[in-house]
VEXLOMI-201131 format. One record per residue: x, y, z of N, C-alpha, C in turn. Coordinates in steps of 0.1 Angstrom, whole numbers, plus 5000, padded with zeros to 4 digits. Layout:
N
XYZXYZXYZ ...
END
This chain:
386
072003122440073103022443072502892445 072902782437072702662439073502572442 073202462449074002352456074202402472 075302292480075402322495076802292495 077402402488078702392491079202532495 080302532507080702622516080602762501 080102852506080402952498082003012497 081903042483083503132478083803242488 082503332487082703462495081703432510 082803512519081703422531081203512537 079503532541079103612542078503642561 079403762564079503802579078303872585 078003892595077103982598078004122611 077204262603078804302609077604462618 076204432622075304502623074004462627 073604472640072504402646071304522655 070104582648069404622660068204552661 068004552673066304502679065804612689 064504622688063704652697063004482702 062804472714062004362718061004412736 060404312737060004312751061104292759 062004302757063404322771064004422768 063704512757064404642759064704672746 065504772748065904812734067704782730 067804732719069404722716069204542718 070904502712071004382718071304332731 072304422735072404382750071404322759 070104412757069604402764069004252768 068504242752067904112746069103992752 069904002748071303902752071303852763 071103952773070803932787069803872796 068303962788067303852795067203682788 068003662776068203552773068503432782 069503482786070803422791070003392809 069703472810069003482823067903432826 066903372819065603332815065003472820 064703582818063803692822062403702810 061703622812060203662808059903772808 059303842796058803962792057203932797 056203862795055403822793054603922809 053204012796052204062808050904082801 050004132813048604112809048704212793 048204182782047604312772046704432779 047404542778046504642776046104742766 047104682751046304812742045304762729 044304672734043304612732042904512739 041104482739040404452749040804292750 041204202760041404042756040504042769 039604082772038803992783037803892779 037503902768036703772761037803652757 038803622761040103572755040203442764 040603332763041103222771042303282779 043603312768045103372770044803532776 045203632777045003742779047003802784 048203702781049203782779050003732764 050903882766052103872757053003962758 054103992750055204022756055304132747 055304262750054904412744056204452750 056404602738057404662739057004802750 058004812759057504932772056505022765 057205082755056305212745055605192733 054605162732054105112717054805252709 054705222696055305252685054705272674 054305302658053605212649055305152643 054605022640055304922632056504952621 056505062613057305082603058705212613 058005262628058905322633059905252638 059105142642060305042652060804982640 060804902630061604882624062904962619 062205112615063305182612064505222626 063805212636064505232648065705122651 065404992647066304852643067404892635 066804902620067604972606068805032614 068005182620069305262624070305222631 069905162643070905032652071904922646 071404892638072204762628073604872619 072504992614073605032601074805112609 074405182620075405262626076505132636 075805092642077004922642078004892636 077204912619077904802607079004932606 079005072608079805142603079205272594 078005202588078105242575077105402575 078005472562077805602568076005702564 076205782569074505812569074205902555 073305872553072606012542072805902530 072905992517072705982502074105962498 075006052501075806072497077506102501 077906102516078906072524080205972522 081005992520082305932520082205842532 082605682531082805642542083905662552 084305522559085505562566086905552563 087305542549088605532545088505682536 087705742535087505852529087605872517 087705832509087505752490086605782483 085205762498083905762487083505592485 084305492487084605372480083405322492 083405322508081805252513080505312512 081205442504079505492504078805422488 079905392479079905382465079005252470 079505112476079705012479077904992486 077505102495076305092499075105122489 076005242477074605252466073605112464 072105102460071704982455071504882468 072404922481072104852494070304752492 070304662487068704602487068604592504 067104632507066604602523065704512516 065804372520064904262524064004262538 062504252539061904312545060504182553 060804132564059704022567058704102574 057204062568055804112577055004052575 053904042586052803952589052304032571 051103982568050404002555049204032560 048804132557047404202563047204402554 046304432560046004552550046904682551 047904662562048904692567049704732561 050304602555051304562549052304652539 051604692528051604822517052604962520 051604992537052105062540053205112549 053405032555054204972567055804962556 055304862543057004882535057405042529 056205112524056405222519057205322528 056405332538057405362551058805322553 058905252553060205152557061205132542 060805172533061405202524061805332521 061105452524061705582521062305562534 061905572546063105592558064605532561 064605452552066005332553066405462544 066305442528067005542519067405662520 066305732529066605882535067905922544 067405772552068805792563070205702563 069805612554071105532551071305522534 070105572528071105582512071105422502 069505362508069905232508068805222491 068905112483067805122470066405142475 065705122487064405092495064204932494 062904872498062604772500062504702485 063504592483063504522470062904362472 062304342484062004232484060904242500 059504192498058904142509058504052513 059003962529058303822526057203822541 056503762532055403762542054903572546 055803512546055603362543056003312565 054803322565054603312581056103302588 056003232600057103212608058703152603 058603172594059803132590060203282579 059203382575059503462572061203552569 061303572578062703662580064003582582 063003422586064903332584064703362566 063903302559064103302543064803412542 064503502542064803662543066503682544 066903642553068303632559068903492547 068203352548069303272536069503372523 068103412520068803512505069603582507 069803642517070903752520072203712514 072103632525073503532527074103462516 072903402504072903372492073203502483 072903622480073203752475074603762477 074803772487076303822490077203692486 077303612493078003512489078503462473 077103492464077603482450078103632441 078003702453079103852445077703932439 076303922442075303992434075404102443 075404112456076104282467076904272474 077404352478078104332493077704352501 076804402508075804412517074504412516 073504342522072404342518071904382536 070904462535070104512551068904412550 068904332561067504242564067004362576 065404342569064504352586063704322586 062904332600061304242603060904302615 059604322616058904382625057604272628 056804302640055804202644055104302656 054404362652053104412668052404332673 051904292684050704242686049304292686 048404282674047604292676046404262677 045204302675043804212684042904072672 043904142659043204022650044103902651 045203912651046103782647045903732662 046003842675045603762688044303662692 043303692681041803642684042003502679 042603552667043003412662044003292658 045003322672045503212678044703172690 044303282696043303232712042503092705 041403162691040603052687040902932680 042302932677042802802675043502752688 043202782694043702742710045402682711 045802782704047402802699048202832712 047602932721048103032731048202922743 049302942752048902862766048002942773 047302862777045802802788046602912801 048102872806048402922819049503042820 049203102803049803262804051803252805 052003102805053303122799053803012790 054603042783055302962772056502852778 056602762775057702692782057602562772 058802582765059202492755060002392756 059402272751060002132756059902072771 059102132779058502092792057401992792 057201942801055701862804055201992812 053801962801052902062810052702142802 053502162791053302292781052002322775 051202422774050102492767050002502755 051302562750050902642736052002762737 051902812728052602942727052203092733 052803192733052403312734053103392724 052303522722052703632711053803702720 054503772708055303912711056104002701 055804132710056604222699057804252696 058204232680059204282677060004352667 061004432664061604452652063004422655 063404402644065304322641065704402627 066804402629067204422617069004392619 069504332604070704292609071404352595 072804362588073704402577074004292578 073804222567074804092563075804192547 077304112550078304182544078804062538 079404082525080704022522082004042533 082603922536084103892545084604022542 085604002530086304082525086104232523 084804242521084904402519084704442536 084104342541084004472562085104462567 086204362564087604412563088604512558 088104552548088404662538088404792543 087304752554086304912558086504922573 087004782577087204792589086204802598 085004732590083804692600083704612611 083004602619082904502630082604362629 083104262630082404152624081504072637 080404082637080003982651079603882649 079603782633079403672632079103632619 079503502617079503472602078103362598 077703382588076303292580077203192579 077403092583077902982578077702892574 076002832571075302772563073602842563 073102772556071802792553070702712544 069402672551069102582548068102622547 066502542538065102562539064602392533 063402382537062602272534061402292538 060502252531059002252532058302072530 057502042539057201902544056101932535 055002022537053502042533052701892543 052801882554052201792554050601832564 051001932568049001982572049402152572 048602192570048402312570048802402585 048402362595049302372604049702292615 049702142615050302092622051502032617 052702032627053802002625054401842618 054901792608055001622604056001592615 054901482623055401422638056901342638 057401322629058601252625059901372622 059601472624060601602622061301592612 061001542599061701512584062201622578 061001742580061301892574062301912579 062501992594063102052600064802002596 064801832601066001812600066701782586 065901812573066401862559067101982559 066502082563067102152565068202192574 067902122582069502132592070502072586 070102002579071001892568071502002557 070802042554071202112539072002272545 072102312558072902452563074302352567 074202232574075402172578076102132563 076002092559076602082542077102172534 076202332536076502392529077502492536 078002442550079302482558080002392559 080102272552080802232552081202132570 080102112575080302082589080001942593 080701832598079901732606078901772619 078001722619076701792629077501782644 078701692648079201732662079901842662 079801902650080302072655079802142657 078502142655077902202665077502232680 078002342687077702372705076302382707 075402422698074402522706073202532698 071702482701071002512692069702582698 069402722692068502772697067102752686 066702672693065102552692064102662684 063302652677062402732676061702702684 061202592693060402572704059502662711 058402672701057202672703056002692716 056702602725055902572734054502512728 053902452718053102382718053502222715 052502152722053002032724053501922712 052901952701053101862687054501932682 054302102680055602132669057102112682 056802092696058202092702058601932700 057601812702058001662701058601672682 058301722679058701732664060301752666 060001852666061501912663062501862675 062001812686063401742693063601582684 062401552674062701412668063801462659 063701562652064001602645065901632646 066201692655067001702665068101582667 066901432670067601312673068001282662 067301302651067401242640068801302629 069201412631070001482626071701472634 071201452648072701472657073001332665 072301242661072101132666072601112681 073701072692074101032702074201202705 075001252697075401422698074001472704 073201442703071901552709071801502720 072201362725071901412741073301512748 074101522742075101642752075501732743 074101802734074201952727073002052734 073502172737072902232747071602232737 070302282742069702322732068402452745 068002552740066802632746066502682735 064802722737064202832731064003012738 064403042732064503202730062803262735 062303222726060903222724060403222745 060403152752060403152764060203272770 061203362766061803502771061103602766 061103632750060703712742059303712738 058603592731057803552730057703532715 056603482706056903452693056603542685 057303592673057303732673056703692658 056003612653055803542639056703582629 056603622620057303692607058503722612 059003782626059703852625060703762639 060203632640061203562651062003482644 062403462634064203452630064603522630 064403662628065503752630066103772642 065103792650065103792663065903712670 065603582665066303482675068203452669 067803502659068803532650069703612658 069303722661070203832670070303742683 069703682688069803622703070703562707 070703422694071903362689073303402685 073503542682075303572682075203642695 074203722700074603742711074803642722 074403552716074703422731076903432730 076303382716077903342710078903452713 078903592714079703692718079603692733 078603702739078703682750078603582757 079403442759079603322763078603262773 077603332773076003262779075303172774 074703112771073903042764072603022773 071403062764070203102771069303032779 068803062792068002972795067202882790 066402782787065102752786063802762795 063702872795062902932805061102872804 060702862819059402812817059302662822 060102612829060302462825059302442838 058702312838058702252844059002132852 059402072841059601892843060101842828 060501722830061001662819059801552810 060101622794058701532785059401382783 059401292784060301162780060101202768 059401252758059401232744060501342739 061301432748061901542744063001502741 063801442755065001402755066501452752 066101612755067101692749068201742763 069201812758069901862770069502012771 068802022775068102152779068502272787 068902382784069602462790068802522805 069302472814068402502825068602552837 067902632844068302712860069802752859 069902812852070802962847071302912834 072103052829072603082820074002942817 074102882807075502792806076702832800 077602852808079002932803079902842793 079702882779079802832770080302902757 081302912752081402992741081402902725 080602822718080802732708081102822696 081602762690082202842673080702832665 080002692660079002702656078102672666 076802792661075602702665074302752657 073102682658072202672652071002742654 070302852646069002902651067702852643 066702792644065702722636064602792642 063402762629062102802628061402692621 060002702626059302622608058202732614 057102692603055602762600054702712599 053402762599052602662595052502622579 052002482575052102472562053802382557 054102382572055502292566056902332562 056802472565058302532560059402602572 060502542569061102512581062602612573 063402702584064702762579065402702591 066802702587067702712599069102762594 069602832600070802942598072102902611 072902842605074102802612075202932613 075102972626075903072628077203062636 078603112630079803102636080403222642 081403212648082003322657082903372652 083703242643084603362628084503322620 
END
């Protein structure tokens, strides 16, 4: 699909599971959102005493990586409706949503490591076994912005009539190689917590997770009588290239992309309520992206709520669009809008309206979930309520 015009067919999301460090399902996640509840604790299932950082935000029961994803999968598909096995008549009884699920492509975001291979193999017979889906037809391994790309194809898929449903997912463990080496790029905060867009801020911290969401054609989860819990309503990407991992101090990427999802919804940027920040908590990529922010919503961004997710959950790389992805309609179904947890004080260089010392009772039609990466590549996914 090319150009940024509102798509023909509009593409819903009608199916959401997570496992995270707040729990399992979305609720859970929704909640410690909304409430600033920090997952964040010491590591114990490898050694970080040689470490500067020594937390991150782990799931109660470790798992391997292709289980919790499939454990997501299952959560999302049984949500969306859609029915189990190879071969099952759906819920109109026809045959017509099981027909409709054949070919189901799962799009699939993961760190890239010697893992990897196997982790989709996995995650490809388990989707198909239990939901009947083609297996994994696409993997992206394109750092932190991973699983938003992931989710625009979707959304792109469906919208030009190539499926009717397409299954995203993404998983993220923490473990001791990717941890060594954010410690040694001194990525991690110094004081063990994340707090984005504050003075005072460190750096980031890790965390684990898996997501997985059904994005649908409109028309046919109506057909089926699926749940709809929120609509793709634009989608954007840009790549700056301007260092390899520091962020371009002028926020030009990011707000391309914000530019090219508002367009392609057809939206003036004051309709937007709500933007959940990829906010980082490191000091360069958060002044970025609130420029970025100014630069895109102009007078609008000093009275558009804005927090990072990230705060709560922790950064889950490959697999924190998705994530924040889920965080973001659950804000929007549940009229919370999430702390920005971690704060301390105000950066003058931030200048945002910052969601703070509780939850803000708000229900907006659109709002916005953003990422970038290192290397320059930035998604953002404009999400609606119908």
């Amino acid at each position: 699909m090319t150009g940024h015009a509102p798509p023909a067919v509009r593409p819903v999301v009608t199916g959401v599971g997570v496992l995270s460090a707040a729990g399992t399902g979305l609720d859970a996640l929704t909640d410690a959102a909304a409430l600033g509840k920090t997952a964040f604790t010491t590591v114990t299932r490898f050694d970080v005493s040689a470490r500067r950082t020594t937390r991150a935000a782990l799931l109660a029961e470790p798992v391997p990586l292709a289980d919790a994803v499939l454990a997501a999968v299952d959560q999302a598909c049984r949500q969306a409706g859609l029915p189990a096995g190879r071969g099952g008549d759906g819920p109109d009884g026809d045959g017509r949503a099981a027909a409709d699920r054949e070919g189901m492509p799962v799009l699939l975001a993961l760190h890239s490591d010697l893992h990897t291979r196997a982790v989709t193999t996995a995650v490809a017979a388990g989707a198909t076994a239990a939901w009947g889906t083609a297996g994994v037809t696409r993997v992206y391994t394109g750092a932190c912005v991973a699983a938003g790309t992931a989710v625009a194809d979707a959304a792109a898929l469906v919208a030009a009539g190539r499926h009717p449903r397409v299954l995203v997912a993404a998983g993220h463990l923490v473990e001791p190689g990717v941890f060594a080496a954010f410690d040694a790029g001194r990525a991690l905060a110094r004081d063990g917590e994340l707090r984005p867009f504050s003075a005072g801020r460190t750096g980031t911290l890790l965390g684990d997770a898996a997501a997985a969401v059904v994005v649908e054609a409109e028309p046919r989860a109506e057909l089926r009588g699926a749940p709809v819990l929120a609509r793709l309503a634009g989608w954007g990407r840009s790549g700056d290239a301007h260092h390899v991992c520091r962020p371009e101090p002028s926020g030009d990427g990011v707000a391309r992309a914000v530019g090219a999802a508002l367009a392609r919804a057809g939206l003036a940027p004051d309709e937007v309520g709500y933007v959940n920040a990829n906010g980082t908590g490191s000091p360069l990529s958060d002044r970025a992206e609130a420029n970025a922010l100014h630069q895109v919503f102009g007078a609008h961004a000093g009275r558009l709520p804005v927090s990072s997710s990230k705060a709560v959950h922790g950064h889950a790389l490959e697999a924190s669009a998705l994530l924040e992805l889920a965080v973001t309609i659950g804000a929007l179904r549940d009229g919370r809008l999430p702390v920005n947890a971690g704060w301390l004080g105000p950066d003058p260089d931030v200048g945002l309206d910052l969601v703070l010392d509780g939850p803000r009772a708000d229900r907006p039609r659109y709002a916005l979930t953003l990422n970038s990466a290192f290397g320059g590549a930035n998604t953002a996914l404009l999400v609606a309520t119908r």
